[in-house]
BAZA-316590 format. One record per residue: residue number from 1; residue in three letters; z, x negated, y of N, C-alpha, C in turn. Coordinates in Angstrom, 2 decimals. Example, Ala and Ser with C-alpha at 12.3 -4.5 7.8 and 13.67 -1.06 7.14 Angstrom:
2
1 | ALA | 7.80 | -13.19 | -5.69 | 7.80 | -12.30 | -4.50 | 7.80 | -13.20 | -3.30
2 | SER | 7.08 | -12.85 | -2.25 | 7.14 | -13.67 | -1.06 | 7.87 | -12.90 | 0.03
END
This chain:
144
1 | UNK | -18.09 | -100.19 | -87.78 | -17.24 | -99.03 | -88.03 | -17.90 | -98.09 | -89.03
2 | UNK | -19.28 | -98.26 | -88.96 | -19.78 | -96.93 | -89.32 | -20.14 | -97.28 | -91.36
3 | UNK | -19.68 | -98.76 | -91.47 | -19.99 | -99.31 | -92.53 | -18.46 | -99.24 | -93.14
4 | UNK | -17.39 | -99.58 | -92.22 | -15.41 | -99.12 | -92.86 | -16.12 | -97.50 | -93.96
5 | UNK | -17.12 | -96.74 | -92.91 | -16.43 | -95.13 | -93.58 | -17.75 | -94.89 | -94.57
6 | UNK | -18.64 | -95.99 | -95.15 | -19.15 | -95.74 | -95.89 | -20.19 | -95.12 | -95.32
7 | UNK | -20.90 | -95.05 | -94.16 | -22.22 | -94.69 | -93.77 | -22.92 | -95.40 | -93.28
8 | UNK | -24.32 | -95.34 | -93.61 | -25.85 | -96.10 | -93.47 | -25.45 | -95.67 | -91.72
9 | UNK | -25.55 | -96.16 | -90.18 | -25.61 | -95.55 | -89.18 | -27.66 | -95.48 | -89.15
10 | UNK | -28.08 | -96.32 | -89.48 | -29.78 | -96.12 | -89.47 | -30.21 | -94.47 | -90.13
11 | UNK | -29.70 | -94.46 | -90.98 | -29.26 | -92.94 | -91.92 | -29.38 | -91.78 | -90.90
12 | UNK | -27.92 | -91.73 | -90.69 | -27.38 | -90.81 | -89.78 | -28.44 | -90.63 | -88.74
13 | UNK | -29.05 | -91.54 | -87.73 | -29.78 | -91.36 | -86.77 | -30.82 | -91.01 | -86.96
14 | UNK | -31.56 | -91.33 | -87.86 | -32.84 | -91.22 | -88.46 | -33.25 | -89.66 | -88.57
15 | UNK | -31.74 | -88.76 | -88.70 | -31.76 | -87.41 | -88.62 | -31.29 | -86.35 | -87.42
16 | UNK | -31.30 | -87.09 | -86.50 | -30.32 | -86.59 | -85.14 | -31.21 | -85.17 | -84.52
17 | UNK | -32.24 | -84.91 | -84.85 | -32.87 | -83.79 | -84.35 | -33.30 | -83.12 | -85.45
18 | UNK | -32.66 | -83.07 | -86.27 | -32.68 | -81.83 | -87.38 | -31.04 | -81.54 | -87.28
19 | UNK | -30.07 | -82.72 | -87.03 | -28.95 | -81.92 | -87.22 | -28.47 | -81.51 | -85.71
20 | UNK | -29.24 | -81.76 | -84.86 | -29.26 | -81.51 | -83.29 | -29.55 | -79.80 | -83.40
21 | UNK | -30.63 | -79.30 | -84.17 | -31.62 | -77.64 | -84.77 | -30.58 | -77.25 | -85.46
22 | UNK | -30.13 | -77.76 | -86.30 | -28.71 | -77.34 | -87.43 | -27.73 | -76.43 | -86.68
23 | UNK | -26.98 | -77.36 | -85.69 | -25.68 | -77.26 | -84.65 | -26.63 | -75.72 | -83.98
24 | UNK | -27.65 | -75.81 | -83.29 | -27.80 | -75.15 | -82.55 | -28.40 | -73.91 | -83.18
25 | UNK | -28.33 | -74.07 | -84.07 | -28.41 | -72.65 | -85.33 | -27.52 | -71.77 | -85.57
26 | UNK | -26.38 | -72.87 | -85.38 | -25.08 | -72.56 | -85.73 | -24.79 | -71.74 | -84.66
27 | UNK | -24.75 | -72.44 | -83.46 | -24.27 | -71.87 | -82.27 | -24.89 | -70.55 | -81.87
28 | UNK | -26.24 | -70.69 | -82.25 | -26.88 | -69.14 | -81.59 | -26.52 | -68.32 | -82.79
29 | UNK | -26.02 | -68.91 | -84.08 | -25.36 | -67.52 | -84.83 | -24.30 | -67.04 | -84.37
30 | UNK | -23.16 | -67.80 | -83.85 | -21.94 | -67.75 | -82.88 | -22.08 | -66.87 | -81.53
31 | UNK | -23.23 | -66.98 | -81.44 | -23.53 | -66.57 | -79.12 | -23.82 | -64.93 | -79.86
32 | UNK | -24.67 | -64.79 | -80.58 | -25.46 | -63.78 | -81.37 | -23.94 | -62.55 | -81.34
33 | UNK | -22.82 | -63.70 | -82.54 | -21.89 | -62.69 | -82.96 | -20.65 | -62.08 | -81.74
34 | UNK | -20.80 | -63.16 | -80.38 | -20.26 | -62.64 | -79.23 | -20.60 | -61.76 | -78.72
35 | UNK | -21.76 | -61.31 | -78.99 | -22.29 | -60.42 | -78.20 | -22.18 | -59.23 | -78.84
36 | UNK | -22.17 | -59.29 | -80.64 | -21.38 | -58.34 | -80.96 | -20.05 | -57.48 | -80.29
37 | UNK | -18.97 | -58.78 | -79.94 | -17.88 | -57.87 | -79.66 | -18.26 | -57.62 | -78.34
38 | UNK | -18.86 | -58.20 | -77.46 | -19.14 | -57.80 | -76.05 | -19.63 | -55.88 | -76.27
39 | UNK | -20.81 | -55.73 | -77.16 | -21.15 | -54.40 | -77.54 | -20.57 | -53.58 | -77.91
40 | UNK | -19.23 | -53.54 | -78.76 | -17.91 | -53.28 | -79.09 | -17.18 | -52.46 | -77.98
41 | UNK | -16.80 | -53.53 | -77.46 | -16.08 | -53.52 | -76.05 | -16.27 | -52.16 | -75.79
42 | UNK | -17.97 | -52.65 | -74.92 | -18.85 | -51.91 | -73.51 | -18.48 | -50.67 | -74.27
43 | UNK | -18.84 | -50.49 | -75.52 | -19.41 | -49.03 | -76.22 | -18.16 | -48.57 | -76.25
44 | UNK | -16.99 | -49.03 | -77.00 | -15.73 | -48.63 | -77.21 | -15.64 | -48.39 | -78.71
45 | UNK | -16.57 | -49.34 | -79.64 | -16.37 | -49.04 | -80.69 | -15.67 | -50.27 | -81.52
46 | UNK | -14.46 | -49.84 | -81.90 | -13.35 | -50.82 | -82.36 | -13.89 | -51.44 | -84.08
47 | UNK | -13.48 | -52.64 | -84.11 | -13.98 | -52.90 | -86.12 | -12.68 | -51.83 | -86.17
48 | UNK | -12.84 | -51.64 | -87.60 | -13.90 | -52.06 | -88.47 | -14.90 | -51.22 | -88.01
49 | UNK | -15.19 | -50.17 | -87.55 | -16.49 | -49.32 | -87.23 | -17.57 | -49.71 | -87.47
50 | UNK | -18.58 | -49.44 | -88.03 | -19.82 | -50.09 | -87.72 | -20.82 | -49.05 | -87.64
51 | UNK | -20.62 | -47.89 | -87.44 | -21.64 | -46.85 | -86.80 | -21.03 | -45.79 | -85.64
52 | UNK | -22.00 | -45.45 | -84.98 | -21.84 | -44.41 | -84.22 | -22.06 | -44.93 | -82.75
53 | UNK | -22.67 | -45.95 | -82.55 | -23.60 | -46.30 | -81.25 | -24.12 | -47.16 | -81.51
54 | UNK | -25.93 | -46.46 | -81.43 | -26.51 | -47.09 | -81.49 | -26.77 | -48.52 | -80.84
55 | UNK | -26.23 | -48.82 | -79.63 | -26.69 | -50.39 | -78.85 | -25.82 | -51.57 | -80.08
56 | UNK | -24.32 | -50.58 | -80.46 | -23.53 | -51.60 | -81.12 | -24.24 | -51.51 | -82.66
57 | UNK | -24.96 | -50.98 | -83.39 | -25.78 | -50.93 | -84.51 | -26.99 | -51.86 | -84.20
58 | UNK | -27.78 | -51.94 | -83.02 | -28.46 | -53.09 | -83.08 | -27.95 | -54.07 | -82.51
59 | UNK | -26.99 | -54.61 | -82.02 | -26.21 | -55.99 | -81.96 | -25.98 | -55.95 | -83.12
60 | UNK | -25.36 | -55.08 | -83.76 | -25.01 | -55.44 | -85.93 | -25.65 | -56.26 | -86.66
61 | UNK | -27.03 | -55.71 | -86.20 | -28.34 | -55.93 | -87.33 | -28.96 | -57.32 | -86.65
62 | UNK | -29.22 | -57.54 | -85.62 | -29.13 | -58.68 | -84.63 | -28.22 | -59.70 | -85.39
63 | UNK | -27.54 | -59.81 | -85.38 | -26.30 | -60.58 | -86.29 | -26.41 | -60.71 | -87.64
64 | UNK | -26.37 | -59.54 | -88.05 | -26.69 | -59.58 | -89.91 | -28.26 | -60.23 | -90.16
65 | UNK | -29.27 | -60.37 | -89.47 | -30.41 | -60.40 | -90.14 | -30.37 | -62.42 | -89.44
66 | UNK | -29.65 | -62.86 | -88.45 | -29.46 | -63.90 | -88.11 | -28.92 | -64.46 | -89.37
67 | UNK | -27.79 | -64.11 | -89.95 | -27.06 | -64.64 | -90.75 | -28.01 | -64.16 | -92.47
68 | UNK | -29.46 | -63.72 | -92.44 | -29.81 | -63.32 | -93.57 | -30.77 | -64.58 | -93.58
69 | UNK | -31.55 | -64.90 | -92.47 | -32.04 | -66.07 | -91.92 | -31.61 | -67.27 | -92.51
70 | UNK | -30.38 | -67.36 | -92.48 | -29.62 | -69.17 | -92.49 | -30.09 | -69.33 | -93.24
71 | UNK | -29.63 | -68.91 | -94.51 | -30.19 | -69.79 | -96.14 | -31.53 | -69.68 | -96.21
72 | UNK | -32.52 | -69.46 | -95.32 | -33.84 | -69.25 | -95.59 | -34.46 | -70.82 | -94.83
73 | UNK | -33.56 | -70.89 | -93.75 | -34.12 | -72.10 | -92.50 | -33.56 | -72.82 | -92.83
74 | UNK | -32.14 | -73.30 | -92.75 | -31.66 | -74.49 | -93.02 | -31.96 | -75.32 | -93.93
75 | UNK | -32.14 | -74.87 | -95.58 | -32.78 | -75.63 | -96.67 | -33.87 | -76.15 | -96.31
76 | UNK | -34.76 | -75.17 | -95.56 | -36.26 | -75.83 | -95.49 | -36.39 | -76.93 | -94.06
77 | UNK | -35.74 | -76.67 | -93.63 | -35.40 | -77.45 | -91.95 | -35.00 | -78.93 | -92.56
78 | UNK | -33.98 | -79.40 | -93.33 | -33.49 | -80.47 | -94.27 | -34.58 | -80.91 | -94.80
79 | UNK | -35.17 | -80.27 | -95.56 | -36.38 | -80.34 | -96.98 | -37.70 | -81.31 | -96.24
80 | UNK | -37.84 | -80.22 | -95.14 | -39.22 | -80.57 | -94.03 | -38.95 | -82.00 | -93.49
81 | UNK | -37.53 | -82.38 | -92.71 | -36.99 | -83.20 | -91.82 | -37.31 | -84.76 | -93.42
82 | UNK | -36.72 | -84.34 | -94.58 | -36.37 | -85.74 | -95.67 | -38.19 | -85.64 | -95.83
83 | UNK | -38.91 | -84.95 | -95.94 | -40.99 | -85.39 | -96.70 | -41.34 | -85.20 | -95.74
84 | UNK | -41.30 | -85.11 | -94.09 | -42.06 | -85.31 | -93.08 | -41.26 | -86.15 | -91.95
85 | UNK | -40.94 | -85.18 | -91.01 | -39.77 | -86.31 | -89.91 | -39.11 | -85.54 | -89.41
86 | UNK | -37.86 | -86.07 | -89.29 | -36.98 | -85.68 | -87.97 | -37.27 | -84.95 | -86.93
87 | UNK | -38.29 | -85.71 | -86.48 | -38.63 | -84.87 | -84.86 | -39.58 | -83.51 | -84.85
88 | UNK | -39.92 | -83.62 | -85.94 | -40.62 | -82.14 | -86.05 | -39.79 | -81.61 | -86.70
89 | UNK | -38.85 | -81.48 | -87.54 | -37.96 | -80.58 | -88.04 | -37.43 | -80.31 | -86.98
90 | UNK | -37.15 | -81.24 | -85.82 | -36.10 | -80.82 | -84.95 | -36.77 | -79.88 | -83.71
91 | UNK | -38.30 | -80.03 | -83.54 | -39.03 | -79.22 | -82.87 | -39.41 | -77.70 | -83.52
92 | UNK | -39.40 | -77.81 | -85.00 | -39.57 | -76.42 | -85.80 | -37.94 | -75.73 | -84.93
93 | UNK | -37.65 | -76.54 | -85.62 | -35.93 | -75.62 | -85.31 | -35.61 | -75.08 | -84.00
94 | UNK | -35.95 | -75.77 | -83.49 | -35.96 | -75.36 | -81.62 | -36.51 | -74.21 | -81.72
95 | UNK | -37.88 | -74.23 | -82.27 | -38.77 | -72.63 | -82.27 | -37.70 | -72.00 | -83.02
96 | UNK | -37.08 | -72.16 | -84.12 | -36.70 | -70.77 | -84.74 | -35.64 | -69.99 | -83.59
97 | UNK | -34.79 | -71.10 | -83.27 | -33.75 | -70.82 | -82.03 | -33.99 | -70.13 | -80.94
98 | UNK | -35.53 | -70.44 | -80.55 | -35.84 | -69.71 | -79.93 | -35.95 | -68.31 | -80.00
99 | UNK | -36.67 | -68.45 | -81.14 | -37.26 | -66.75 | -81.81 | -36.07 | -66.13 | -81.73
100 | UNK | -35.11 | -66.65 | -82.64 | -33.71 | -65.88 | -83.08 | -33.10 | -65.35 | -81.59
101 | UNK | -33.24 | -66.35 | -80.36 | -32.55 | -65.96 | -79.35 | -33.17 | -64.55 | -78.56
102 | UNK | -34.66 | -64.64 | -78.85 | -35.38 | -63.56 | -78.07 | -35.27 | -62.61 | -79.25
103 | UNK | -34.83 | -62.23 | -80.45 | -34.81 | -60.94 | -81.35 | -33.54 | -60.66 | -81.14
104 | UNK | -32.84 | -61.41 | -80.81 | -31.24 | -60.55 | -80.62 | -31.48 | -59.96 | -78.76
105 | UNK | -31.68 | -60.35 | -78.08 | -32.03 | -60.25 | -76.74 | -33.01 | -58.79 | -76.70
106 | UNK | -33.85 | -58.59 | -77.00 | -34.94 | -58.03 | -77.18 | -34.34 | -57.08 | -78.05
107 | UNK | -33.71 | -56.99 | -79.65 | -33.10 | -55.91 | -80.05 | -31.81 | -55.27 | -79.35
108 | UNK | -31.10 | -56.09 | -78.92 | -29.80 | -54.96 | -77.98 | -30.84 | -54.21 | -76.52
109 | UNK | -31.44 | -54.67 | -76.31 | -33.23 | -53.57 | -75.87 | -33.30 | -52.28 | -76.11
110 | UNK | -33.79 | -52.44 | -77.12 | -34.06 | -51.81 | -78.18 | -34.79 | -52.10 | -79.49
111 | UNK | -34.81 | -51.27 | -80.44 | -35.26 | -51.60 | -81.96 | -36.99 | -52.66 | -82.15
112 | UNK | -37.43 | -51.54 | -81.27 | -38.97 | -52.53 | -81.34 | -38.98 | -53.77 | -80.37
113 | UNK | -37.56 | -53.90 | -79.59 | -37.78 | -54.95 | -78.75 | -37.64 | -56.38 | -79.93
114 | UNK | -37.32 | -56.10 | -80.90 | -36.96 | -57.60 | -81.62 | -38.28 | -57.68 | -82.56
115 | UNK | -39.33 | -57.82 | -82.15 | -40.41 | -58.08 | -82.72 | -40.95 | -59.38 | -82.39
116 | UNK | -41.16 | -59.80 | -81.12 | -41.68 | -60.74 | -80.77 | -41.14 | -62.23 | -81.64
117 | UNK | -39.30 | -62.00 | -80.88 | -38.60 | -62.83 | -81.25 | -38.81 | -63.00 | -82.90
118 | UNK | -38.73 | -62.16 | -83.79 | -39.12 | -61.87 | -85.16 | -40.15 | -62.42 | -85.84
119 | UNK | -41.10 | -62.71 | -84.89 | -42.69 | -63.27 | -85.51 | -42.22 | -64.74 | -85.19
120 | UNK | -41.59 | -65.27 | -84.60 | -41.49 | -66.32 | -83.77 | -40.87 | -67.30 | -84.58
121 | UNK | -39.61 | -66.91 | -85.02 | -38.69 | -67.58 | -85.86 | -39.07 | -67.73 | -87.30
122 | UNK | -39.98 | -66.42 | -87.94 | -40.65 | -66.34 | -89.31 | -41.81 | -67.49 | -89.12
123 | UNK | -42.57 | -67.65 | -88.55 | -43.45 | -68.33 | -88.34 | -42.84 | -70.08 | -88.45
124 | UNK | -42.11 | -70.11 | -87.46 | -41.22 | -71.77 | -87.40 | -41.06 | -71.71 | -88.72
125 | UNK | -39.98 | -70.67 | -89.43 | -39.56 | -71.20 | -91.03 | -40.74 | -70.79 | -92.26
126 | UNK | -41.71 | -70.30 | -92.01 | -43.17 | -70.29 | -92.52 | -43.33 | -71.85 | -92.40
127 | UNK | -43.73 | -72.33 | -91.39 | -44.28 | -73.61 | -91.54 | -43.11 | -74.89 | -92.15
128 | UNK | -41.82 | -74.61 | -91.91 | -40.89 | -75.20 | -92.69 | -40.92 | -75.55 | -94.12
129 | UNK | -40.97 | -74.07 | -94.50 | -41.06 | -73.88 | -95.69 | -42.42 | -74.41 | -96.60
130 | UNK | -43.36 | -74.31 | -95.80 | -44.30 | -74.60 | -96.38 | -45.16 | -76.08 | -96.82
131 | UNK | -43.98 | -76.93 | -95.54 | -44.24 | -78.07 | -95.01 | -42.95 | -79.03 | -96.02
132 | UNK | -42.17 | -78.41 | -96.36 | -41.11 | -78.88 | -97.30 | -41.99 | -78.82 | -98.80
133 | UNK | -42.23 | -77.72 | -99.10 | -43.04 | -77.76 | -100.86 | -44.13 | -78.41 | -100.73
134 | UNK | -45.07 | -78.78 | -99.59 | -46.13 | -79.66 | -99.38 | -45.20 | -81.12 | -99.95
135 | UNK | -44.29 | -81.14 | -99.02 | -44.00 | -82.84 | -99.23 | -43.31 | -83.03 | -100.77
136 | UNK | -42.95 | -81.42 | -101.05 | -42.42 | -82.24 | -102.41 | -43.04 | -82.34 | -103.55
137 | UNK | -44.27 | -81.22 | -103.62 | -45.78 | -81.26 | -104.03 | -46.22 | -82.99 | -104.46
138 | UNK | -46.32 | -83.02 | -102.99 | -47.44 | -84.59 | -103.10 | -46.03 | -85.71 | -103.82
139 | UNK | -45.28 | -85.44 | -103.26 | -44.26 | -86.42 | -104.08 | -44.27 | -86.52 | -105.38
140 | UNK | -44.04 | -85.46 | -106.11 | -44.13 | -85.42 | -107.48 | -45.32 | -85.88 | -108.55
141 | UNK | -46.29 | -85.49 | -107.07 | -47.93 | -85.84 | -107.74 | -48.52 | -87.17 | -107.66
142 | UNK | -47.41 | -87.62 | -106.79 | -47.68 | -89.34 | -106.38 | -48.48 | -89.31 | -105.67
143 | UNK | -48.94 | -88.28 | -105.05 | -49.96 | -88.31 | -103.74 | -49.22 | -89.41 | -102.41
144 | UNK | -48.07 | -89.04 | -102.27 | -47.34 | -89.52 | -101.80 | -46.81 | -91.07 | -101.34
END
């Protein structure tokens, strides 16, 4: 079947825990932006609004800095997963998920509560990132 629609299935699998980190990137940007309107709600502050309580200003920023994130992790999460492996892209990603889940958690807290989570997730896409231009480094150099 997987050869009718024009896909390698060895392919596809070969990547199942980077796009396993992907999905669940996705989703905690999704859980992240629920909790937006949950803050909404509680506070009573209707969109478009976006000031005038503070808990619903840090669910905002919680959200916005999630979504400032994506294009920073996902490229390098891909990049890392194709010049190293799967299963550590898919273990980086877990950490960022993590991080991301404890800075939104920790910022509707309060402001200094999203620190931890903050070091956590920078760090995962630190080593992403760094672990992606390594592999494409040695590639180019034929180290590889």
């Amino acid at each position: 079947a997987d050869r009718d629609l024009g896909r390698d299935a060895s392919m596809i699998e070969s990547y199942s825990w980077t796009a396993l980190a992907t999905l669940g990137a996705i989703l905690t940007y999704l859980f992240i932006g629920f909790g937006v309107s949950a803050a909404r709600r509680r506070h009573g502050l209707p969109p478009p609004a976006m000031h005038g309580n503070e808990a619903v200003e840090r669910h905002l920023r919680a959200h916005g800095n999630t979504l400032e994130w994506l294009p920073i992790f996902l490229p390098s999460l891909w990049l890392f997963a194709l010049y190293w492996n799967d299963v550590w892209a898919g273990a980086l990603g877990a950490v960022w998920i993590v991080g991301r889940i404890l800075y939104a958690v920790g910022y509707a807290r309060s402001a200094a509560g999203r620190a931890p989570g903050f070091f956590i997730q920078a760090l995962a896409s630190l080593a992403l990132i760094v672990g992606a231009a390594w592999g494409a480094i040695e590639t180019l150099t034929g180290a590889r």
